[in-house]
Each structure stands twice: as structure tokens, then as C-alpha cells.
C-alpha positions as CSV (number, residue, x, y, z in Angstrom):
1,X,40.7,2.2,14.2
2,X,38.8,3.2,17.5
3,X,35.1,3.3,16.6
4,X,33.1,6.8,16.7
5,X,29.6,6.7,18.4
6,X,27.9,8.9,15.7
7,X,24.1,8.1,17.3
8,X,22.4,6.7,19.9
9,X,20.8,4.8,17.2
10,X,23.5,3.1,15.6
11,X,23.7,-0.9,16.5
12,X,27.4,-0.6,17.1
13,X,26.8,1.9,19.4
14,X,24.9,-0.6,21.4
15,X,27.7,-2.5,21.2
16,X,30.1,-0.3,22.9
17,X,28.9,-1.8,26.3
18,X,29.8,-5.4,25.5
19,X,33.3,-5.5,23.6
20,X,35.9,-3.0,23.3
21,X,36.6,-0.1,20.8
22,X,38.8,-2.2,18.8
23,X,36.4,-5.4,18.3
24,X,34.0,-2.6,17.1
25,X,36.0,-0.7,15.1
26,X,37.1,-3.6,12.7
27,X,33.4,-5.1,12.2
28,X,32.9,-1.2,11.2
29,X,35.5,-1.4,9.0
30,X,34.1,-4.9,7.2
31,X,30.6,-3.4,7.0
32,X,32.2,-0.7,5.3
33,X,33.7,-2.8,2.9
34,X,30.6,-4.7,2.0
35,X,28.3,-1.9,2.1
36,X,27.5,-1.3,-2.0
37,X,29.1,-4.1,-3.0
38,X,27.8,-7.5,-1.1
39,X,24.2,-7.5,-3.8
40,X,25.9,-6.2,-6.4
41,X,26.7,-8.1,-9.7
42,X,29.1,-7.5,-12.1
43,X,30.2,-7.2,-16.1
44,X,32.7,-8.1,-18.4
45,X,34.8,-5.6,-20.9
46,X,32.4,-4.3,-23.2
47,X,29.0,-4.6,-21.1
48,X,27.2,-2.4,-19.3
49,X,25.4,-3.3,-16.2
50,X,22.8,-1.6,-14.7
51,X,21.4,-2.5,-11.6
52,X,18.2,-1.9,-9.4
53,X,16.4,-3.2,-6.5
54,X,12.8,-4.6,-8.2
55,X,10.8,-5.3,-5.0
56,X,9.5,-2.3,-2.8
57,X,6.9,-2.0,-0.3
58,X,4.4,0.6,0.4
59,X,2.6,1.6,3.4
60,X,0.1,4.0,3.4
61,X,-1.3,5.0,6.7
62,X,-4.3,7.1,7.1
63,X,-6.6,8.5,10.2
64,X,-10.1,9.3,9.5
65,X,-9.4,9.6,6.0
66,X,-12.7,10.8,4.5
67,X,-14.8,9.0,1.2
68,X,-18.1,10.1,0.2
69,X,-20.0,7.6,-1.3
70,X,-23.6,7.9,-3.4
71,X,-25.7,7.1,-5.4
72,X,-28.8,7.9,-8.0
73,X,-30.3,4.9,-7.5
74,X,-29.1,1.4,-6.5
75,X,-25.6,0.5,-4.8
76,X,-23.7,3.7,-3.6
77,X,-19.4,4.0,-4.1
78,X,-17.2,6.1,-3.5
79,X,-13.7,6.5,-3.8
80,X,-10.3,8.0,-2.4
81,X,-7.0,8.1,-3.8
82,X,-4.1,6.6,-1.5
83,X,-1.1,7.9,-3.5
84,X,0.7,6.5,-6.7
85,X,2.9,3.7,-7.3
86,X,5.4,2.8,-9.8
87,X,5.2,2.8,-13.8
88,X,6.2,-0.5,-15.3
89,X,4.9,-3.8,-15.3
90,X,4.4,-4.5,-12.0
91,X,4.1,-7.9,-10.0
92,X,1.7,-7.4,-7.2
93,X,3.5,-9.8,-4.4
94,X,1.4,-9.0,-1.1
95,X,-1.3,-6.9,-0.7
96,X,-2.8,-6.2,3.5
97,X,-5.4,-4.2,4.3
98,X,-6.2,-3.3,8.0
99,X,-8.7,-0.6,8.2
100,X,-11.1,0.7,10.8
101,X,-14.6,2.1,9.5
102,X,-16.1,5.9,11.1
103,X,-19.6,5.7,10.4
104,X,-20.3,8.9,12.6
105,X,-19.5,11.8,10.1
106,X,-21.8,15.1,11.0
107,X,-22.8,15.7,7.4
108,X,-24.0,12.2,7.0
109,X,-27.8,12.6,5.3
110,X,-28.8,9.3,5.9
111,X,-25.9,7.1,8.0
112,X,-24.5,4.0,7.0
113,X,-24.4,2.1,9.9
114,X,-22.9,-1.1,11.5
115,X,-25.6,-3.3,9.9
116,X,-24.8,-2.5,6.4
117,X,-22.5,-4.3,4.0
118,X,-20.8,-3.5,0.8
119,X,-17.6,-4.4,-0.8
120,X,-14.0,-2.3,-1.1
121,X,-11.2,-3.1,-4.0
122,X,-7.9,-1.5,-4.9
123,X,-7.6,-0.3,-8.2
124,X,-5.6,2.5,-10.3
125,X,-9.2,3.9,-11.5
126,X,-11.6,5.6,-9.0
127,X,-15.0,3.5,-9.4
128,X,-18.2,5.3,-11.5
129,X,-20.0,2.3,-10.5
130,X,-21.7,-0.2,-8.2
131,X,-19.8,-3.4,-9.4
132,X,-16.1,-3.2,-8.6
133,X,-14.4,-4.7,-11.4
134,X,-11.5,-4.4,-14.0
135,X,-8.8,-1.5,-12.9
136,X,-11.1,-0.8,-10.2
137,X,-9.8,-3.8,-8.6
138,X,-6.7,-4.6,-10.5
139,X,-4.4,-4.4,-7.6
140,X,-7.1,-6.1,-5.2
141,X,-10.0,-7.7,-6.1
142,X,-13.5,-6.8,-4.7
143,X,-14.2,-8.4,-1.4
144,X,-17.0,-8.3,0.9
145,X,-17.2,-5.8,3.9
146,X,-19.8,-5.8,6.8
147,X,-19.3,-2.2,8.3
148,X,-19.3,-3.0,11.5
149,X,-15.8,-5.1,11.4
150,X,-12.6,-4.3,10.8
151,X,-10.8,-4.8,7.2
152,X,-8.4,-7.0,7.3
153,X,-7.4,-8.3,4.2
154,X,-4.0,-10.6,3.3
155,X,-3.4,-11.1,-0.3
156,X,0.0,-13.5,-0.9
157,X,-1.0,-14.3,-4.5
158,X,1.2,-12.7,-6.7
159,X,-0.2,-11.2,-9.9
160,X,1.1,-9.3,-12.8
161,X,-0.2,-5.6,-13.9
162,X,0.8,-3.9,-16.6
163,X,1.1,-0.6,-15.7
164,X,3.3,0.9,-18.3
165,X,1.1,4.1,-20.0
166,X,1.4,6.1,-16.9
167,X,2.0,6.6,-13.4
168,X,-0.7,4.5,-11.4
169,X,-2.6,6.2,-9.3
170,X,-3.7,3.9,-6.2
171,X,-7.4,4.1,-5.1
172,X,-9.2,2.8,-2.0
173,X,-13.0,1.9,-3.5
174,X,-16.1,0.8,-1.6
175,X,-19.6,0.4,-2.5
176,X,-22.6,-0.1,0.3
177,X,-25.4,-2.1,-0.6
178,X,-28.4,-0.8,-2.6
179,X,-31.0,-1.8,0.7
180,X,-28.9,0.1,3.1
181,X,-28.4,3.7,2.0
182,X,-31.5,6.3,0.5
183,X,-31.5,7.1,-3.5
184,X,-29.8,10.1,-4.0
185,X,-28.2,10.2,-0.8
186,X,-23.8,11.3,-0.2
187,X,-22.5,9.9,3.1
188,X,-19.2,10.2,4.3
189,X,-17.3,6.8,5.9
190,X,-14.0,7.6,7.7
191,X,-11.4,5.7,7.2
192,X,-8.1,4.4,10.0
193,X,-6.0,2.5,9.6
194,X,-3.3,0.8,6.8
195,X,-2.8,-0.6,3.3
196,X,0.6,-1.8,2.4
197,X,1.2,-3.2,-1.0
198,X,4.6,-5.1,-2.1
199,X,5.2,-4.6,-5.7
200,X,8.4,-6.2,-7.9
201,X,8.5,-3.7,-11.0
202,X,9.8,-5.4,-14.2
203,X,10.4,-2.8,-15.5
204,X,9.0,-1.8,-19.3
205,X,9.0,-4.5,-21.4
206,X,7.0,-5.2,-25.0
């Protein structure tokens, strides 16, 4: 069968240069054949088999992506919500972070600026607090952030979180440190940049 160039795109289209139609045309043909069957298991009379693909990544990309942080007193946090991920009981494989800080923001009462530190998590709950803990950092734990450097982040530990009730929400939660921004104060940090999370979702199990 003489292959048809359907895009520019296509890799067998980039073939077309190198070998002729024909060559082309019959590893179209045994791609064909493969494609829905080459992961797929099967089952016996009497079983039904249903079948998924567990493990998907998320990339969430973001430019000048705006949180306000404050406080009463003590630390100030703030939060922003990415997106959602799956319900189930998820396996967290891989979690990177590589985010840029905007200090800059023209409503900013009293600037955070490149000298101050604080911390960031991910979590499924927005924070209320100045310690980010529990399912405010269930997805990533709470690690340390000067704000004059770049986050960037690689988790590889895999962990498992039961997400089952609902549809997880995904937030993005820092906090500044206490010394660094006035009581009652709201500034606004911009955020650029990326956080990609690789999840394996088991499902809903007891």
C-alpha cells in the first residue's frame, strides 16, 4: 500500500526522503496493527477485563501567576490553586518544581524582597497558617525558600495519598518569615515558571 503523507509532522513523513513508498507503507501497516493492542492484556471466557493507564504526568505552567500572602501577626502565607488532580488513591512518583519569584508587584504595602526567606509546600488544602504541615504539604513537603533564588525542587520519593473523598484540588503554598514582612501587611509575590507532578492512581480501594 503506497504511504499517504497526512502531515508534515508525522515521523514517516520524514521518512519519505530516505526509503521508498513501499518500505513506508508496510511499517505503516505494522504500526497499525500494534496500535491498541501491543499494552493490552487479555481475559479468559467468563472475565471481564478492564484496563487503564495508572501513571500520568502533569505540568502546570504559569507566568506571573499572582499569591497574596499576610499576616495578623507573625509568619505571613498565602496560597494559589494550580488546578486539580485525580480522585483515587494516589502514588506521588516525582514531584519538580522550577519557579521564578516577582517581588515587584505595584500594590505591594511593604515588599518582600530578595533578602527574605520563607518556605513553599504542595498540598490539596490552601494554608490558614504559618507552619506548612499535613494536606498542606501532602503532595510536597515544606521546604525552605530564600527569595532571591530560583525554586527548584526534585522529589523521586514515591509516596502514597489517599485521595479518595473528592477531587484534589492542587495548591502552591508559601509562607515568608515573621522578621521580614510588617504585621497586618498583604503583599503580592509573582510567580513563573513550572510544577510537574507524576502521579500512579490506584484507583479506589478500602
Amino acid at each position: 500500500m503506497p504511504y499517504e503523507r497526512i502531515n508534515e509532522t508525522d515521523p514517516l513523513v520524514m521518512l519519505a526522503d530516505l526509503i521508498d513508498n513501499d518500505t513506508i507503507g508496510a511499517i505503516q501497516t505494522g504500526l497499525e496493527a500494534l496500535e491498541g493492542t501491543a499494552f493490552e492484556g487479555t481475559a479468559e471466557a467468563g472475565v471481564t477485563l478492564t484496563q487503564s493507564v495508572p501513571t500520568r504526568q502533569f505540568v502546570f505552567s504559569f507566568t506571573d501567576l499572582e499569591v497574596t500572602i499576610g499576616n495578623t501577626t507573625g509568619i505571613s502565607f498565602g496560597s494559589v490553586q494550580l488546578g486539580t488532580l485525580p480522585q483515587g488513591q494516589l502514588r506521588v512518583d516525582s514531584v519538580m518544581v522550577d519557579v521564578a519569584f516577582g517581588l515587584e508587584n505595584v500594590g505591594n504595602v511593604t515588599p518582600v524582597d530578595g533578602d527574605d526567606n520563607g518556605d513553599f509546600a504542595l498540598g490539596t488544602v490552601a494554608t490558614a497558617a504559618g507552619a506548612l504541615t499535613s494536606t498542606e504539604a501532602n503532595i510536597l513537603a515544606s521546604t525552605a525558600v530564600a527569595y532571591d533564588t530560583d525554586i527548584a525542587v526534585e522529589n523521586v520519593t514515591p509516596k502514597t495519598v489517599d485521595l479518595q473523598a473528592a477531587v484534589p484540588d492542587l495548591f502552591l503554598n508559601i509562607t515568608v518569615d515573621d522578621a521580614d514582612v510588617g504585621d497586618g501587611a498583604d503583599d503580592v509575590v509573582e510567580l513563573t515558571g513550572s510544577v510537574t507532578v507524576t502521579v500512579t492512581n490506584w484507583g479506589f480501594v478500602a
